[in-house]
C-alpha positions in Angstrom: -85.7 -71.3 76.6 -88.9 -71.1 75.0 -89.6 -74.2 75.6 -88.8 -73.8 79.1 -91.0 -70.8 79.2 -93.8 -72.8 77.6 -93.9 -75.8 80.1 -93.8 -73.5 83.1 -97.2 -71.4 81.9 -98.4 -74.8 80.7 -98.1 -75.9 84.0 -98.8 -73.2 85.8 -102.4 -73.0 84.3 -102.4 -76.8 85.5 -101.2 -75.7 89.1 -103.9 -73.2 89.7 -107.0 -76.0 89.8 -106.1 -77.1 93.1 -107.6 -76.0 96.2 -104.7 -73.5 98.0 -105.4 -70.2 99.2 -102.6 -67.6 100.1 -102.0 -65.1 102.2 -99.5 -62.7 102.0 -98.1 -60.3 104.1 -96.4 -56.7 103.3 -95.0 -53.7 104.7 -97.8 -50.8 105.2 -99.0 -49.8 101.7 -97.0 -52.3 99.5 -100.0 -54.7 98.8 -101.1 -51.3 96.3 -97.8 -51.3 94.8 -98.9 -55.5 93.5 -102.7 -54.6 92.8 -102.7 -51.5 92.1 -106.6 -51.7 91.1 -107.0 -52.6 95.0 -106.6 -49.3 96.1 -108.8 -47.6 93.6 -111.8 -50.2 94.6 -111.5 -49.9 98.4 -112.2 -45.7 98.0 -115.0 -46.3 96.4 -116.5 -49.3 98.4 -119.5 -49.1 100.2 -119.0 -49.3 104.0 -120.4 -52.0 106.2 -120.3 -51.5 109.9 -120.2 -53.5 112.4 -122.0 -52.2 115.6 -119.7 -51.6 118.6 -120.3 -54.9 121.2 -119.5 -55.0 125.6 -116.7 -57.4 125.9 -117.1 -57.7 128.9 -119.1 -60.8 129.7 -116.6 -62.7 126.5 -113.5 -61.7 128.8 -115.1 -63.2 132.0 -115.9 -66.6 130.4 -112.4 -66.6 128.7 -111.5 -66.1 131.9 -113.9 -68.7 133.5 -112.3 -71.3 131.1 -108.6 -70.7 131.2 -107.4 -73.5 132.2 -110.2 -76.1 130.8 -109.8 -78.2 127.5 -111.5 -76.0 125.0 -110.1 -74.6 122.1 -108.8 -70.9 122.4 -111.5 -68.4 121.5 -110.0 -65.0 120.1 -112.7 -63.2 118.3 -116.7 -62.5 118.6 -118.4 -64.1 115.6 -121.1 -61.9 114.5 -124.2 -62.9 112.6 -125.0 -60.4 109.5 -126.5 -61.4 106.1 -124.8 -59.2 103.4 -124.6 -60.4 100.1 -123.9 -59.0 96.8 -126.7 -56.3 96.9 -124.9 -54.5 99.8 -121.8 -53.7 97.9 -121.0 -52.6 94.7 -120.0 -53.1 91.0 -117.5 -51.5 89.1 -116.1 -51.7 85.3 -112.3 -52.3 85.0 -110.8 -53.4 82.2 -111.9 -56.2 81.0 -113.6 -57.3 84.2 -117.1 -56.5 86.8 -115.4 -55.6 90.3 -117.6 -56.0 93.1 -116.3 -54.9 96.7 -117.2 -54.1 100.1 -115.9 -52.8 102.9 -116.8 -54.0 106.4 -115.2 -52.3 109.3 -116.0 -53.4 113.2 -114.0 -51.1 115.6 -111.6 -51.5 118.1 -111.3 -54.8 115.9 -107.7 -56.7 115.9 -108.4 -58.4 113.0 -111.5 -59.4 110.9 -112.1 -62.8 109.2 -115.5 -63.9 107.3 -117.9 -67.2 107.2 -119.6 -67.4 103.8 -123.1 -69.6 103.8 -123.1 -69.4 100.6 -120.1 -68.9 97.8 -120.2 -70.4 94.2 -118.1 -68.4 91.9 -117.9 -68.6 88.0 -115.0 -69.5 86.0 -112.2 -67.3 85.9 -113.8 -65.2 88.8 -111.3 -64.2 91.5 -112.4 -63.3 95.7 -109.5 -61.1 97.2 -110.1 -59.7 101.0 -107.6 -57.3 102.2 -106.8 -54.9 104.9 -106.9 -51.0 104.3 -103.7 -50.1 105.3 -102.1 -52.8 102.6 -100.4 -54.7 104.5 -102.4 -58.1 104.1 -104.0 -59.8 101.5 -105.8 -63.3 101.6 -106.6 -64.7 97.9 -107.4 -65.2 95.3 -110.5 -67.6 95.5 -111.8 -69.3 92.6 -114.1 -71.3 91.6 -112.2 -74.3 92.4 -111.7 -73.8 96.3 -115.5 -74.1 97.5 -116.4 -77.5 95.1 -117.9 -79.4 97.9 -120.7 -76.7 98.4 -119.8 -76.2 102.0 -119.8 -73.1 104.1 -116.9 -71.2 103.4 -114.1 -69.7 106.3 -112.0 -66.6 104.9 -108.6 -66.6 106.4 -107.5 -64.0 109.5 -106.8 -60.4 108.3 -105.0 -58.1 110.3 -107.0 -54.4 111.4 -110.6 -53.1 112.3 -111.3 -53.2 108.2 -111.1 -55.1 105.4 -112.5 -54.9 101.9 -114.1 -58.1 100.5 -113.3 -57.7 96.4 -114.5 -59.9 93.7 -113.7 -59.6 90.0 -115.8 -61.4 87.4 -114.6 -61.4 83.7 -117.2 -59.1 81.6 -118.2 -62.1 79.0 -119.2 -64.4 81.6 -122.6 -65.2 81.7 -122.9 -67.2 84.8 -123.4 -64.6 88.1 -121.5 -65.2 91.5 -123.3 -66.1 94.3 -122.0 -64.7 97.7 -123.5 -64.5 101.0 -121.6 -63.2 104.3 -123.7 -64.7 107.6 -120.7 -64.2 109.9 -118.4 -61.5 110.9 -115.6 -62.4 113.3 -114.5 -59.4 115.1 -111.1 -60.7 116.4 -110.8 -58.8 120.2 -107.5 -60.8 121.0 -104.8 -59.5 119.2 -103.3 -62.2 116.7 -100.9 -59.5 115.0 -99.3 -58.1 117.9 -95.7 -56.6 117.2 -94.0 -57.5 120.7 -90.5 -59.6 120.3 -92.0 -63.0 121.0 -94.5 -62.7 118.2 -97.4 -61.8 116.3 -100.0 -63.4 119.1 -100.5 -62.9 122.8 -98.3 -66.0 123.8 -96.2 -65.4 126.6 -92.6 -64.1 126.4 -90.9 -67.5 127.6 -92.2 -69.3 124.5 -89.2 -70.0 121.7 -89.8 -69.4 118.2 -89.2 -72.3 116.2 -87.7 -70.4 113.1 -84.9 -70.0 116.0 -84.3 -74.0 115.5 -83.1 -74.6 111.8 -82.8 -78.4 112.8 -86.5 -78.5 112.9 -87.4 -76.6 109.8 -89.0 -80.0 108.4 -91.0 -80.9 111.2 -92.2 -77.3 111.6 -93.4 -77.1 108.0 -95.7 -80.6 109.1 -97.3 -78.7 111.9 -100.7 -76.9 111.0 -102.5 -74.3 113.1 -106.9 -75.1 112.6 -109.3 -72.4 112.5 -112.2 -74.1 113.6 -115.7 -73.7 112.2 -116.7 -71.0 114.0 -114.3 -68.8 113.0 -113.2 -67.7 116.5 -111.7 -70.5 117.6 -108.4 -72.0 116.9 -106.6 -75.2 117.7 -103.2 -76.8 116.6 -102.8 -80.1 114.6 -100.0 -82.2 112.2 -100.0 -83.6 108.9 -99.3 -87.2 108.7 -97.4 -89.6 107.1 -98.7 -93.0 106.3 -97.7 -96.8 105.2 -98.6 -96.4 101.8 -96.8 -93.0 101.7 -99.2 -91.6 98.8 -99.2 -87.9 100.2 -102.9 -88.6 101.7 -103.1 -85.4 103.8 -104.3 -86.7 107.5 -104.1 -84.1 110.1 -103.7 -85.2 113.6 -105.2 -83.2 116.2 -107.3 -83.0 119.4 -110.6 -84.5 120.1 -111.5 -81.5 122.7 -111.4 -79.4 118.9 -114.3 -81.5 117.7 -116.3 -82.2 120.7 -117.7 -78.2 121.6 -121.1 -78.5 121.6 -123.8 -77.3 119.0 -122.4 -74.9 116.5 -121.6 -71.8 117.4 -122.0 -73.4 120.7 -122.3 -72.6 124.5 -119.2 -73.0 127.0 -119.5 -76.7 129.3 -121.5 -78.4 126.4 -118.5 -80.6 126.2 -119.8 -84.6 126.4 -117.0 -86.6 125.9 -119.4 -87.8 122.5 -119.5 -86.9 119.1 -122.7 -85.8 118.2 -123.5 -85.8 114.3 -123.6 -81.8 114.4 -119.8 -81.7 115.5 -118.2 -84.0 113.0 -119.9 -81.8 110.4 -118.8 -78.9 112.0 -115.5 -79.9 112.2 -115.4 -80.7 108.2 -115.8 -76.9 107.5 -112.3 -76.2 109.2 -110.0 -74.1 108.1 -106.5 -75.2 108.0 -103.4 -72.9 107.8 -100.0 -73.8 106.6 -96.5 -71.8 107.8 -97.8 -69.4 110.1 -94.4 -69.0 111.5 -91.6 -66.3 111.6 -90.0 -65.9 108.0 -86.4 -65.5 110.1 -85.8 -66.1 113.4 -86.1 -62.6 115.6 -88.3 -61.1 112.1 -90.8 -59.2 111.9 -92.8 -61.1 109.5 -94.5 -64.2 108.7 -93.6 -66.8 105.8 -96.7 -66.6 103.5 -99.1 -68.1 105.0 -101.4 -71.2 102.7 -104.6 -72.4 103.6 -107.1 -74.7 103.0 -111.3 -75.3 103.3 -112.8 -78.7 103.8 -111.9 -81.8 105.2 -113.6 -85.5 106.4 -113.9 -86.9 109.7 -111.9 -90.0 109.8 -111.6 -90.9 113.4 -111.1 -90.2 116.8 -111.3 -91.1 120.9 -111.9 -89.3 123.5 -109.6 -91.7 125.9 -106.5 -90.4 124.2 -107.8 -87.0 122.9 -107.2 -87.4 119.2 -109.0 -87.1 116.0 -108.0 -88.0 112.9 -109.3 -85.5 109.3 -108.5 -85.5 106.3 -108.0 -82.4 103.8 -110.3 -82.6 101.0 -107.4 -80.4 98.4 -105.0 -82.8 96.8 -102.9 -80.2 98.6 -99.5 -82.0 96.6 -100.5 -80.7 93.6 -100.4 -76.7 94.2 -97.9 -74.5 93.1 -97.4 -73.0 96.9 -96.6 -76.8 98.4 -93.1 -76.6 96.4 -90.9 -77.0 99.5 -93.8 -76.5 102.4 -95.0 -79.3 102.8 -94.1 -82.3 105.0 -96.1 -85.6 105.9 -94.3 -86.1 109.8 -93.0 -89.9 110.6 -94.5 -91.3 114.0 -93.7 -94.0 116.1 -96.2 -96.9 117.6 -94.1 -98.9 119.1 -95.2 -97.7 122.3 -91.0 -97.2 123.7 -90.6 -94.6 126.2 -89.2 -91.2 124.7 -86.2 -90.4 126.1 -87.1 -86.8 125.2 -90.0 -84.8 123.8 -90.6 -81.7 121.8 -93.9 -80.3 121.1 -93.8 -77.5 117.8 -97.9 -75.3 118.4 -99.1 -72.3 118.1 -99.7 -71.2 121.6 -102.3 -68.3 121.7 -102.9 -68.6 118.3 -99.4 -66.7 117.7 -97.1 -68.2 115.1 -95.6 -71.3 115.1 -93.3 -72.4 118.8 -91.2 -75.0 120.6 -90.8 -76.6 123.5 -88.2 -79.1 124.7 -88.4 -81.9 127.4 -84.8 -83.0 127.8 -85.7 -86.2 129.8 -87.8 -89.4 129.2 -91.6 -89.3 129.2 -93.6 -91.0 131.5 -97.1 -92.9 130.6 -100.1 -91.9 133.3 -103.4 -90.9 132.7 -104.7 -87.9 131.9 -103.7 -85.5 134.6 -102.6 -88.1 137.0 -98.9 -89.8 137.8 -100.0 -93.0 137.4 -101.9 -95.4 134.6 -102.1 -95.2 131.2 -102.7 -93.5 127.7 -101.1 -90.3 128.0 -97.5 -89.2 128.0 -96.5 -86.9 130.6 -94.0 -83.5 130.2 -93.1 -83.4 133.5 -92.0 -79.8 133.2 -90.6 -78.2 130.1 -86.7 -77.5 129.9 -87.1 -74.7 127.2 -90.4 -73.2 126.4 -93.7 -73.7 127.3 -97.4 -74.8 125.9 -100.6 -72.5 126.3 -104.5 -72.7 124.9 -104.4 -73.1 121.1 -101.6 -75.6 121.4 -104.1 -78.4 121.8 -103.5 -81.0 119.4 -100.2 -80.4 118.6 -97.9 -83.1 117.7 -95.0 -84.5 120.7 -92.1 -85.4 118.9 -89.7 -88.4 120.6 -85.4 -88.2 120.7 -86.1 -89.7 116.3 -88.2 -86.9 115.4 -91.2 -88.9 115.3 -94.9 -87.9 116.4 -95.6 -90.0 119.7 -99.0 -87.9 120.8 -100.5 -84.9 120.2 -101.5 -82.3 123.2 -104.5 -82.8 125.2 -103.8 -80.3 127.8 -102.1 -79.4 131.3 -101.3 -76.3 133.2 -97.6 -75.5 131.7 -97.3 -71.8 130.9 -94.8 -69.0 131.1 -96.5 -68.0 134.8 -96.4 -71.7 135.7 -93.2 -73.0 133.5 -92.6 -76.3 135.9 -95.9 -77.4 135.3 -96.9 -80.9 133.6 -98.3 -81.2 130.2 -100.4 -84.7 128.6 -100.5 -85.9 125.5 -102.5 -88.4 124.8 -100.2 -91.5 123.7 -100.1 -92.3 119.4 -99.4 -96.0 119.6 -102.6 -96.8 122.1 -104.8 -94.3 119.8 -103.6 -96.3 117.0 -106.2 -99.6 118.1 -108.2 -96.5 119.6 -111.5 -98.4 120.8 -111.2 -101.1 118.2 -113.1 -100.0 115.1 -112.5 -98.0 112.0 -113.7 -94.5 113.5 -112.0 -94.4 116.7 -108.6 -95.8 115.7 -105.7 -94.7 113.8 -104.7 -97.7 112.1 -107.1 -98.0 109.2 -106.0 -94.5 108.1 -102.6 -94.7 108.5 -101.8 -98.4 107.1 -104.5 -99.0 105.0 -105.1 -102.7 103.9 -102.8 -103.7 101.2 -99.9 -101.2 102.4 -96.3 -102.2 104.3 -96.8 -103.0 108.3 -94.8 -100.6 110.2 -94.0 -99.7 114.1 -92.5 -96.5 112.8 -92.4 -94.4 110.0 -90.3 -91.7 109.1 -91.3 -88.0 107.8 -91.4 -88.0 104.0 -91.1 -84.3 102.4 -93.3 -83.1 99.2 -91.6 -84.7 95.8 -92.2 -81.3 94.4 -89.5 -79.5 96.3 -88.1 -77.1 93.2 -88.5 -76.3 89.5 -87.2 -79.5 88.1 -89.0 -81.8 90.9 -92.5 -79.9 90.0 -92.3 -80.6 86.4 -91.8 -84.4 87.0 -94.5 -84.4 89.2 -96.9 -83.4 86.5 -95.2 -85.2 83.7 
């Protein structure tokens, strides 16, 4: 037993290098109950407000832009410039806590763009709600190595408290600076049976659909750069099946103008500024319904930093890769799966698209006939595959670049756009077809094949999904052995 015992802590101090960032939910208050320090810092944290902001002129270009291919905007980011001089320190224990509370009202939820954040070793960054009822952490030193800006995750509520706890013999001082507040002013967290977002009531929820469990736990939802934007997207499988994590997702997500940008700056070119923007995503693991018709999410993981590998605008996809050696983490035992996909270019005799419609958790949608190749928004042509209507379920905005399964389970597009929603339910989706993005326009950035058979690995037309190796206990220890 000791033994036992003594591999797992071994281990786990191993584990907690890698790049994962939780967030967990609770019921109201029980976050205190864990971290019980957490209620003690947040009464005696300095208060940050936001000033109170018209929505009106966001709500008319939301509503301007409904139906275009942009990503789906839910909050207002703000700028600010608070660093550690705005809050303030506090002896616990053995450690310095610093906090501050930041409050915008009327807010749904609040999430947080750091310019700047280098922390010491054995420092910790927590940001939770006040009610107790979310908490997103801890970040250490080893989630922001590249340097980059730094996206928090989305917490629930008009306030949260941004905590950091530095041990007391560490010489080396943190370095934090906050340059954007995003005041979420669609709600994300909504209680109403279909979810936690503001998707319509026709959507399914995939934790309805045990049978797709795997495929669900492949599907990612994207928090672009600018914090208030959010798009869908799928880890992939490739031929070498060595766990490299490429995400698959929409080229509309990268190509949005300068940052922080404009509405209609979209080009149909990448410009320099928008690959780089679109390395500072966010990407969020299991945002779905812990039990079908719950009231709660599975924990949520997430993850900072990725590099533009490809993508073409003629099929709407880009290809990223995660920066995290995101197999290696203590929260991927049993979440994470590399999806299979299919190049052949054979019609699907069916489709199924899992998203995140709205930015609510994760959904389903099932096409119960064969596909049909057009262009985009047309009948006829090529390089998309066409939902004719939706036999169950529905897609909305923040679905973009979600993956379209065919009749094997196998990624065959990923969602540029259409008009299908729960007021228009017989309407046509595209997805922009995997096997003619795979040769893309014929060189190493705007194709698929490099990435997904790289030189030296097995030729395949197909591939099939292949889960984490470190799916319990026993399987984790090998995987570090």
């Amino acid at each position: 037993m000791k033994i036992i015992v003594s591999i797992i802590l071994f281990f786990g101090g191993i584990i907690t290098l890698f790049a994962q960032v939780p967030t967990q939910m609770f019921e109201k208050g029980k976050a205190f109950d864990k971290h019980p320090n957490f209620k003690i810092i947040s009464q005696n944290s300095p208060v940050k407000k936001i000033p109170i902001f018209d929505l009106g002129p966001l709500l008319t270009e939301d509503a301007a832009t409904k139906n275009s291919d942009l990503p789906f905007r839910f909050g207002k980011a703000i700028d600010v410039d608070l660093t550690l001089e705005d809050g303030k320190w506090q002896k616990m224990d053995s450690t310095e806590v610093w906090s501050l509370k930041i409050i915008s009202p009327l807010a749904y939820s609040l999430n947080f763009i750091f310019s700047v954040l280098s922390l010491p070793e054995g420092a910790e960054l927590f940001i939770y709600n006040e009610d107790g009822t979310m908490v997103y952490g801890p970040v250490s030193k080893d989630q922001n190595r590249s340097g980059k800006i730094f996206l928090s995750d989305i917490v629930q509520g008009e306030s949260a408290i941004i905590q950091l706890s530095v041990p007391i013999n560490q010489n080396k001082k943190p370095e934090l600076t906050i340059n954007k507040v995003i005041h979420g002013y669609k709600n994300l967290f909504s209680s109403n049976k279909t979810g936690y977002g503001e998707s319509g009531g026709c959507t399914e929820d995939v934790a309805c659909y045990q049978a797709w469990n795997d495929e669900s736990d492949g599907v990612v939802q994207i928090l672009l750069s600018s914090g208030d934007e959010i798009c869908s997207g799928a880890l992939l499988n490739n031929t070498a099946q060595d766990y490299k994590p490429y995400v698959l997702t929409a080229f509309h997500c990268i190509d949005i103008g300068a940052p922080f940008h404009e509405f209609f700056e979209q080009d149909s070119i990448l410009q320099d500024v928008e690959i780089n923007q679109a390395e500072n995503w966010l990407v969020r693991f299991r945002f779905r319904h812990a039990t079908c018709g719950g009231s709660t999410f599975a924990n949520v993981i997430t993850y900072n930093g990725n590099e533009f590998r490809s993508a073409s605008v003629n099929t709407d996809f880009a290809l990223v890769e995660l920066e995290a050696d995101i197999i290696n983490d203590i929260y991927s035992v049993g979440y994470k799966v590399w999806l299979g996909w299919d190049r052949s270019g054979n019609i699907p005799t069916n489709g199924t698209c899992i998203h995140h419609p709205s930015g609510d958790v994760a959904k389903i949608s099932f096409e119960d006939n064969s596909l049909t190749e057009t262009s985009y928004e047309q009948s006829s042509g090529t390089s998309h595959w066409r939902v004719y209507r939706w036999d169950n379920g529905v897609t909305e905005t923040a679905s973009s670049g979600a993956p379209l399964f065919d009749q094997n389970k196998r990624v065959v597009g990923q969602l540029h756009g259409g008009s299908s929603s729960c007021n228009q339910p017989n309407s046509p989706d595209w997805f922009g077809c995997f096997y003619r993005s795979w040769t893309g326009d014929s060189t190493n950035t705007t194709r698929l094949s490099n990435w997904l058979q790289p030189a030296g690995a097995p030729i395949a037309q197909h591939l099939i999904l292949s889960v984490s190796p470190c799916h319990n206990i026993q399987e984790v220890l090998i995987c570090y052995v």
